[in-house]
C-alpha positions as CSV (number, residue, x, y, z in Angstrom):
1,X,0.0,0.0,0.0
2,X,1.3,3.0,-1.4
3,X,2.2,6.1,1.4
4,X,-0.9,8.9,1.5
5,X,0.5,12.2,1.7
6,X,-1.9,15.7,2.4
7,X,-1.7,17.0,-1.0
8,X,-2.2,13.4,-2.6
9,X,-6.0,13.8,-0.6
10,X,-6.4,17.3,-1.8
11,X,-5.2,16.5,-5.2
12,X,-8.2,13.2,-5.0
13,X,-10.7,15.9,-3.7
14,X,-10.3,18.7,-6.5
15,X,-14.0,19.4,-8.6
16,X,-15.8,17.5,-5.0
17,X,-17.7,19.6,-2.5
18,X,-15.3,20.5,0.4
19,X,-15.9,21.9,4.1
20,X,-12.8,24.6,5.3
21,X,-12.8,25.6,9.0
22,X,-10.9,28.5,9.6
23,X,-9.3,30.0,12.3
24,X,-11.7,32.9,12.6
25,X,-14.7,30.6,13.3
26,X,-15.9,30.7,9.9
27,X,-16.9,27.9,7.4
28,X,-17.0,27.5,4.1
29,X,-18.5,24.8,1.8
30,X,-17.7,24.6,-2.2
31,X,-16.1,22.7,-5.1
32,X,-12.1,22.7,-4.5
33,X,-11.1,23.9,-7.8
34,X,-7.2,24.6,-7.4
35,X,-4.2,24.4,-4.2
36,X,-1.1,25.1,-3.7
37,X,1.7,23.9,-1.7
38,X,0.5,26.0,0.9
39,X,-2.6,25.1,0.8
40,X,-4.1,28.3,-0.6
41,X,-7.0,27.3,-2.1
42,X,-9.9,28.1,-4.9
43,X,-13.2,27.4,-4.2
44,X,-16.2,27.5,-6.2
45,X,-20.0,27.9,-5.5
46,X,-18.7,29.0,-2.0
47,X,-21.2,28.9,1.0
48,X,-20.3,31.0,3.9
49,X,-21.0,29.4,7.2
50,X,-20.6,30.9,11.1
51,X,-22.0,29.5,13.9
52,X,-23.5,26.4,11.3
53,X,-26.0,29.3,9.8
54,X,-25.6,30.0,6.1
55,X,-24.5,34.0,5.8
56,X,-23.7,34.5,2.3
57,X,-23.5,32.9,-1.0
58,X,-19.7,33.9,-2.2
59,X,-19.5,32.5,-5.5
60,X,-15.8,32.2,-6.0
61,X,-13.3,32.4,-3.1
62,X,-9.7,32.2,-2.4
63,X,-8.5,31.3,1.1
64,X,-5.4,31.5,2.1
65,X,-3.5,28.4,3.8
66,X,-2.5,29.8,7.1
67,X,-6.0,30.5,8.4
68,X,-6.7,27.1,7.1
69,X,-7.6,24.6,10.7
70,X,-9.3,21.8,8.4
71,X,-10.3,20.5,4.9
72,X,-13.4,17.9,4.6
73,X,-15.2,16.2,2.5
74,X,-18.5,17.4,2.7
């Protein structure tokens, strides 16, 4: 069995509905379009979450990796 690595799960993610949890207390739910080595990412059809209740419809968003805590399947 070959060795997973993070980006090998981002990488087998990309065009699939994600969760991000960020350091601020915000979520947000969309297609993972594109990453980077430091995990910036691109998101698509972008939900904006806080507290679990939807806020705003984004459209597309960029996030950058630091305020990254976790990346889901959703």
């Amino acid at each position: 069995m070959a060795e997973a690595r993070p980006l090998d799960a981002l990488n087998k993610a990309r065009d699939k509905k994600v969760i991000i949890d960020l350091k601020n207390g915000r979520q947000y739910i969309g297609l993972l379009k594109a990453f980077d080595i430091h995990i910036n990412v691109v998101l698509d059809d972008v939900e904006e979450r806080i507290d679990g209740e939807v806020k705003r419809k984004v459209g597309t968003a960029f996030i950058r990796g630091d305020t990254i805590i976790m990346i889901s399947p959703a």
